[in-house]
C-alpha positions in Angstrom: 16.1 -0.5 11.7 16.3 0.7 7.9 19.6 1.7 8.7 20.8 -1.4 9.6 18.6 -3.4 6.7 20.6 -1.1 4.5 24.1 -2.3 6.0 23.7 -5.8 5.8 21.8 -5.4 2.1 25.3 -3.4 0.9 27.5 -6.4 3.3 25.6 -9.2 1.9 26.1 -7.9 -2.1 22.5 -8.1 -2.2 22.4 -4.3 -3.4 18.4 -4.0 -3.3 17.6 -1.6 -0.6 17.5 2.4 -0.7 20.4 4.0 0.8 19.7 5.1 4.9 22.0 7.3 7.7 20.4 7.8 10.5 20.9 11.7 11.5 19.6 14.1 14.1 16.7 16.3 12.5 16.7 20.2 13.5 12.6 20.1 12.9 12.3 16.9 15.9 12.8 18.5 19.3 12.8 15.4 20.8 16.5 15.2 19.9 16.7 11.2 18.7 18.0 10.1 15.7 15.8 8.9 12.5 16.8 7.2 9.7 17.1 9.6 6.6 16.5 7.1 3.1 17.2 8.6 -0.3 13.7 8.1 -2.2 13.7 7.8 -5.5 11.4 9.3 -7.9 11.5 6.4 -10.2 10.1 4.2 -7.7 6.6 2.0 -8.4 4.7 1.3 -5.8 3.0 -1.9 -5.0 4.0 -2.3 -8.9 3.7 -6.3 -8.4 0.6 -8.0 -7.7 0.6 -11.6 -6.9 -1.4 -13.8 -4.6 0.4 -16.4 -2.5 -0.4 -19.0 -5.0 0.3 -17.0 -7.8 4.1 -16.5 -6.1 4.3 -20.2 -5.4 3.6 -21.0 -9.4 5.6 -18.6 -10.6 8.4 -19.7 -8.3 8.7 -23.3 -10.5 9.1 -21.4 -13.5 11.8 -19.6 -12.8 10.8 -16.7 -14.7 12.8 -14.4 -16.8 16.3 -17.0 -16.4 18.9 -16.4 -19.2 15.7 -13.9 -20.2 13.6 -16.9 -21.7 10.4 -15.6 -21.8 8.1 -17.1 -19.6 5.0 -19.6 -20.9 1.7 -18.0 -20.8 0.6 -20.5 -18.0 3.5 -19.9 -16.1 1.5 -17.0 -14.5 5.0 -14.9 -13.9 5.5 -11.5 -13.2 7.6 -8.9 -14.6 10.2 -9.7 -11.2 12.9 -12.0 -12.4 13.2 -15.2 -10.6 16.3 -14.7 -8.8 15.1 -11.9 -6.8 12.4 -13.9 -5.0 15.6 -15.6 -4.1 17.5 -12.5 -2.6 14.4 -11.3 -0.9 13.7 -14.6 0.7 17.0 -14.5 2.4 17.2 -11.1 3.4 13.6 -11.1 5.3 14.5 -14.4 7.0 17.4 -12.6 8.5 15.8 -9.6 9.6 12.4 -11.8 10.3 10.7 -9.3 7.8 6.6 -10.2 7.6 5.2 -7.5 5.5 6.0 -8.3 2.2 6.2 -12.0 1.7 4.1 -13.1 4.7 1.5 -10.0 5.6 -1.0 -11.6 7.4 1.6 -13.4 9.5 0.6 -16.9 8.6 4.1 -18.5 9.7 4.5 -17.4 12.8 2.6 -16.8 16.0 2.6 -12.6 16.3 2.8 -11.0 19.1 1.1 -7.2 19.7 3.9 -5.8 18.8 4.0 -7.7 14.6 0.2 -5.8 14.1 -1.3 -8.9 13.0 -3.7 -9.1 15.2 -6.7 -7.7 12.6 -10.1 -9.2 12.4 -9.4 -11.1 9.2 -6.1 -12.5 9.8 -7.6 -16.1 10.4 -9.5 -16.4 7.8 -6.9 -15.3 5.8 -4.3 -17.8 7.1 -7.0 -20.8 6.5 -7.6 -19.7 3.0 -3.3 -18.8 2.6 -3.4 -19.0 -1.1 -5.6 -15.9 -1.7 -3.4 -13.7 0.3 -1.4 -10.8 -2.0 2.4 -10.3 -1.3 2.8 -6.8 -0.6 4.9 -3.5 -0.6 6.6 -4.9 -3.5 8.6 -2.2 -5.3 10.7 -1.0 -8.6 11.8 1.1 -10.6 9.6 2.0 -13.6 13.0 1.9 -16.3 14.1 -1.6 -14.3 10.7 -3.4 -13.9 12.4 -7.1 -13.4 14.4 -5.7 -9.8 13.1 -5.3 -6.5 14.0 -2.2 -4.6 13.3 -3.4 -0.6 11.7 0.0 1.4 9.9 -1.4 3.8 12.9 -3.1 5.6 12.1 -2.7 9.9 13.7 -5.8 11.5 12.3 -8.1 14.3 15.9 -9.1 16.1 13.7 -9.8 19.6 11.6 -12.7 17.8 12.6 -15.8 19.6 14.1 -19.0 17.2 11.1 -21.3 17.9 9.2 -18.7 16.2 10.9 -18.1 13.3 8.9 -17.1 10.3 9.9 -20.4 7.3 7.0 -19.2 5.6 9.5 -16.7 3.7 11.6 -19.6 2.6 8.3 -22.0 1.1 9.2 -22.8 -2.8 12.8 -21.3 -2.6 15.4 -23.8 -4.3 18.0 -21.6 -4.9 20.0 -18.5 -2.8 22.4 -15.9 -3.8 26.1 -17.5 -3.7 28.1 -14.2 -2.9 25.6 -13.8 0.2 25.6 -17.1 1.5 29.2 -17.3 1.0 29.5 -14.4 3.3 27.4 -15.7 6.0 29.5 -19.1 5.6 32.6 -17.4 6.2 32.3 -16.4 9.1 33.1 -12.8 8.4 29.5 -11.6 8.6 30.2 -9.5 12.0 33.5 -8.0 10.8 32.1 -6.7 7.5 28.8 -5.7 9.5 30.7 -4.0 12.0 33.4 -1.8 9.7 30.2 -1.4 7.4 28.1 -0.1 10.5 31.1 2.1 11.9 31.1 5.2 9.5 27.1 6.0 10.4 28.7 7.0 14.1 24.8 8.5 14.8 23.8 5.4 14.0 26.2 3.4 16.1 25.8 5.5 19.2 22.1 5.4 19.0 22.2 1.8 19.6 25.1 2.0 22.4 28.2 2.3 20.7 29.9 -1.6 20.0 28.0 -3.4 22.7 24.5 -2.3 21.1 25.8 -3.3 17.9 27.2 -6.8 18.8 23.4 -7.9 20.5 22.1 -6.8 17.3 24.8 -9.2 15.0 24.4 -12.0 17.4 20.7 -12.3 16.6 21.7 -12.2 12.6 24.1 -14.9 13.0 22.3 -16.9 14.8 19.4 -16.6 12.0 22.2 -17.2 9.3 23.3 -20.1 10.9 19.8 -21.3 11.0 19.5 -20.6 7.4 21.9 -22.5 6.5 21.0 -25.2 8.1 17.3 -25.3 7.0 18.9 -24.8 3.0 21.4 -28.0 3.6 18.2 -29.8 4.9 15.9 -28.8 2.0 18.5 -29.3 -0.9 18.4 -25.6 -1.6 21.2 -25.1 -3.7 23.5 -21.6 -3.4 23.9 -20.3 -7.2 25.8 -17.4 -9.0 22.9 -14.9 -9.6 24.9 -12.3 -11.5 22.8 -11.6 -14.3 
C-alpha cells in the first residue's frame, strides 16, 4: 500500500513520503507487482527518540514555530511542531499504528496489526513509557519527517478506529483538510492513481480503486468530524 500512501501524500500537499510505482520485477518469478520506493541516502533512521509522554509535552510547546527556539523544559525535539500535525492526519487516514501508536494501545488489533507480543499490555497500562517509532529525516533537514513505513489498514472497521494518533493535536494542515472538505478527494486520488497503470490494474482496474477511496473518505469524513468536535483548528502550515 506504499504506493497508494504515496498518492494521497502528493494529493493531500502533504509532500512527506518517498516517491513509490509499483512495477513488475524480472528477478520475482511469481510475476506480481511490488512497489519500487526511491531511498534516499540522506535518510536517518529512527533519528527521533521520544516516549509517548515526551511527544505529549512537546506537543504544547509547539516547538520550533516562527523558529523560536524551544525552552529547555519544553523537552522538544529537533521535528518542528507542525509535522506532528501532518503525520497525525495522514496515519488516521491510512489507520497507520507503527509510528505513533506501536504497541497498538488505541485500538483492539487483530492477528493481522502484529500486536499481539508478550509485552503489549504492560506496555499499554504504563502508555507513557512507550517510544514513537520509525521516525525518519534527512540528516541536512533534521526539523522534517520523511514517512517510509506507510502500509495502510483500509479493512479496519470504524468502531475501531485508532484516535490514539489524534491525542494532543490542536491544529491540521489547511491545504489538506481543505481538500478532503471539498469533496474532490476521489477525483484528485483517482487522476493522481491513473498514470501508475501497474498499480491500478493490480488492484482491479477502477472498481479496486474506488473500494479503496470509499474507505479514505469515509475516514476523512470522520476526521473532520472528530476535529469540529475537539476545537482542532485547520492552519496554514507553510513555513
Amino acid at each position: 500500500m506504499s504506493v497508494f500512501a504515496f498518492h494521497l501524500d502528493r494529493v493531500l500537499g502533504l509532500n512527506r513520503t518517498l516517491p513509490a510505482v509499483s512495477r513488475k520485477l524480472a528477478f520475482l518469478h511469481d510475476g506480481q507487482p511490488s512497489p519500487v520506493v526511491a531511498w534516499e541516502a540522506s535518510l536517518h533512521p529512527d533519528g527521533v527518540s521520544l516516549t509517548w509522554a515526551e511527544y505529549q509535552r512537546s506537543l504544547k510547546y509547539r516547538c520550533w514555530v516562527q523558529n523560536a527556539a524551544p525552552k529547555v523544559e519544553s523537552g522538544c525535539s529537533a521535528i518542528h511542531h507542525y509535522e506532528w500535525s501532518k503525520l497525525a492526519l495522514f496515519d488516521f487516514l491510512l489507520q497507520i499504528h507503527k509510528r505513533l501508536d506501536p504497541s497498538c494501545c488505541g485500538f483492539k488489533p487483530r492477528q493481522q496489526d502484529r500486536c499481539h507480543e508478550p509485552s503489549r499490555h504492560f506496555e499499554c497500562t504504563q502508555q507513557d513509557g512507550v517510544r514513537l517509532a520509525n521516525m525518519v529525516r534527512r540528516h541536512h533537514d533534521p526539523r522534517h519527517l520523511v514517512l517510509t513505513v506507510n502500509k495502510g489498514y483500509f479493512d479496519r472497521n470504524e468502531d475501531n478506529l485508532d484516535f490514539r494518533l489524534l491525542e494532543g493535536i490542536k491544529e491540521l494542515p489547511d491545504g489538506a483538510v481543505s481538500v478532503l472538505r471539498s469533496g474532490r478527494l476521489r477525483q484528485k486520488l483517482l487522476q493522481s492513481l491513473f498514470l501508475d497503470q501497474t498499480y491500478w490494474e493490480s488492484r482491479g482496474g477502477r472498481p479496486g480503486i474506488d473500494k479503496l477511496i470509499d474507505v479514505v473518505e469515509q475516514r476523512a469524513h470522520v476526521l473532520l468530524t472528530y476535529a469540529n468536535a475537539h476545537g482542532i483548528r485547520a492552519i496554514d502550515m507553510n513555513e
